[in-house]
C-alpha positions in Angstrom: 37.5 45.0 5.6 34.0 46.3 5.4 33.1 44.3 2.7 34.5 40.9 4.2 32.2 42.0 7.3 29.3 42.5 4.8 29.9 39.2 3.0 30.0 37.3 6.2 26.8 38.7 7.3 25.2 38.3 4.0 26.4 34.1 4.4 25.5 33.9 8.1 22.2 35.4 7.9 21.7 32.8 4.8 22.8 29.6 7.0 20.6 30.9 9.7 17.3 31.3 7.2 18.6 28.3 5.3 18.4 25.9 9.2 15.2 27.6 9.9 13.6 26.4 6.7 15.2 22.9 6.6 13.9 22.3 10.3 10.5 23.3 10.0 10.4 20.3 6.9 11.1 18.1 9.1 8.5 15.6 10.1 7.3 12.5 11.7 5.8 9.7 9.7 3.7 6.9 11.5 6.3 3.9 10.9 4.9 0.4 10.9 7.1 -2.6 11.4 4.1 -5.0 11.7 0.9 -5.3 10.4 -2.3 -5.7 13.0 -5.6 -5.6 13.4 -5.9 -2.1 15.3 -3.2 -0.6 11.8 -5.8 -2.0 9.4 -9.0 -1.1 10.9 -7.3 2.3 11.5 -6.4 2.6 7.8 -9.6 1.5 6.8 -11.4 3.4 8.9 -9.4 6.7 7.4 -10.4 5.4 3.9 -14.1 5.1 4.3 -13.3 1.4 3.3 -16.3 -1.0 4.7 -14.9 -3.9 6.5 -15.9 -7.2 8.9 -14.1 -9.1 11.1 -14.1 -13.0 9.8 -12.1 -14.7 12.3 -8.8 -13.8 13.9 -6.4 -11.6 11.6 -9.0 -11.9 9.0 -10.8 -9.5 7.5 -13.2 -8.8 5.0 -13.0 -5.7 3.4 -15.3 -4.0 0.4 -12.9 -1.8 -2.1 -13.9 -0.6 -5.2 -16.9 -2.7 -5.3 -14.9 -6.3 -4.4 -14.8 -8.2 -1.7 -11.4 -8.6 -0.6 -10.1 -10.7 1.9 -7.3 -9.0 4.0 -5.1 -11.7 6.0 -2.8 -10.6 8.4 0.1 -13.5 8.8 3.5 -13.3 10.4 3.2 -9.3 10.5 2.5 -9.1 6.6 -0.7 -8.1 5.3 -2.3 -10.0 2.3 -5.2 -9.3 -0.1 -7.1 -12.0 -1.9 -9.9 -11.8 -4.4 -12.0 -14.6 -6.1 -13.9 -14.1 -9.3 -15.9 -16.7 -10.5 -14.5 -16.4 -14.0 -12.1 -19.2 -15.6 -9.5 -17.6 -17.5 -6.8 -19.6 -20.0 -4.0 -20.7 -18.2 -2.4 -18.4 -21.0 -4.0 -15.3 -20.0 -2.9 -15.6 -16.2 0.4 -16.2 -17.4 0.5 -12.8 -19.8 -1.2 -10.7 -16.6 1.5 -12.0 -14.3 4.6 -11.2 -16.7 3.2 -7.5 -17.3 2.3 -6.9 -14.1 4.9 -6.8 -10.4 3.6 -7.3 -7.1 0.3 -9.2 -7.7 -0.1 -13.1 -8.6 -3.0 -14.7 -10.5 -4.0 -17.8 -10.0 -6.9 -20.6 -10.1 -8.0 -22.3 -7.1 -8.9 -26.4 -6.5 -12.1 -25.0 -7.6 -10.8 -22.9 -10.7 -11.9 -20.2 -9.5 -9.4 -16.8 -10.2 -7.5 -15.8 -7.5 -5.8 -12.6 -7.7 -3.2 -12.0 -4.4 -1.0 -9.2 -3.3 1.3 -9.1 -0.1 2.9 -6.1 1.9 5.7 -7.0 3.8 6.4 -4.7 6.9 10.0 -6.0 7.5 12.4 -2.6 8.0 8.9 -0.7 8.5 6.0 0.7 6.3 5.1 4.2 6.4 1.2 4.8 6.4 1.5 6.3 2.8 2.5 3.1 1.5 -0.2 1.1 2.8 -2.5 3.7 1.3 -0.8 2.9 -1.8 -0.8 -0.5 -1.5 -4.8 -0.2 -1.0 -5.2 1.9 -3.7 -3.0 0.0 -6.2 -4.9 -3.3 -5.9 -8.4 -1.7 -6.2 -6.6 -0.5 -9.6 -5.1 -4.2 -10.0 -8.9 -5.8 -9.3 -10.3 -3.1 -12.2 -7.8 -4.6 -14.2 -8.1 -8.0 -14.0 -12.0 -7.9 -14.1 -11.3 -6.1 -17.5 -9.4 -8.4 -18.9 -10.3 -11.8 -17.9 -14.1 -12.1 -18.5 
C-alpha cells in the first residue's frame, strides 16, 4: 500500500513538473493574414533594411546591395529585381527548374527580371517573412553569379 502511495506521488509530482514546463513554452507569435505597408516598414525597419516609398503599396527597398522593388497587391507581398544583363533563354530556363519559389524572366526590354511572391492567405508568422527576405537576398547573389 505504501509503495502504490509512493508511485502515485512519484507520477503526480511528474504531471505537475511535466504542465509547468509545457506551459511556460507556450508562446505568442505575431500572425499576419495580409501584407501592408505598416508590416513591411516594421519588418524592414527590424532588419536595418533601407527603404522608400514609390507610390502606394510600392516600395523600394535596398538588400544585399540590390534594389528591390517590394509590391504589395491583394494582401501578397512581391519582390522584383532588374539586372541589366541578357541571359540565354536557356539559362533562365535551367535557374527556374533548380530552383522553387522564384521566377526569371526578361522584360519587353530584355532586361532580367527575377520575382518572388509571399502569399499571406491562412496567415504568415513574422519568422517567415524574415525568411522570405533573407532567402531572396540569397536568390539575387545567385542569380548575379550565374547569369553575367
Amino acid at each position: 500500500m505504501f509503495a502504490m502511495k509512493k508511485i502515485f506521488l512519484v507520477i503526480l509530482a511528474f504531471v505537475c513538473f511535466s504542465l509547468r514546463i509545457y506551459g511556460q513554452q507556450v508562446q505568442k507569435k505575431e500572425v499576419y493574414t495580409f501584407a501592408s505597408p505598416i508590416m513591411l516598414e516594421k519588418i524592414c525597419k527590424s532588419k536595418s533594411i533601407k527603404f522608400s516609398i514609390l507610390e502606394f503599396n510600392k516600395y523600394k527597398l535596398e538588400l544585399n546591395g540590390y534594389f528591390v522593388i517590394a509590391t504589395i497587391e491583394d494582401g501578397d507581398l512581391m519582390f522584383s529585381t532588374y539586372f541589366k544583363d541578357s541571359p540565354s533563354l536557356n539559362r533562365i530556363n535551367d535557374f527556374n527548374r533548380r530552383f522553387r519559389w522564384v521566377r526569371l524572366s526578361l522584360d519587353t526590354e530584355g532586361d532580367l527580371v527575377v520575382e518572388q511572391e509571399l502569399s499571406f492567405s491562412g496567415g504568415i508568422s513574422v519568422g517567415c517573412i524574415h525568411v522570405f527576405i533573407n532567402t531572396y537576398g540569397i536568390l539575387l547573389d545567385k542569380v548575379s553569379s550565374e547569369m553575367q
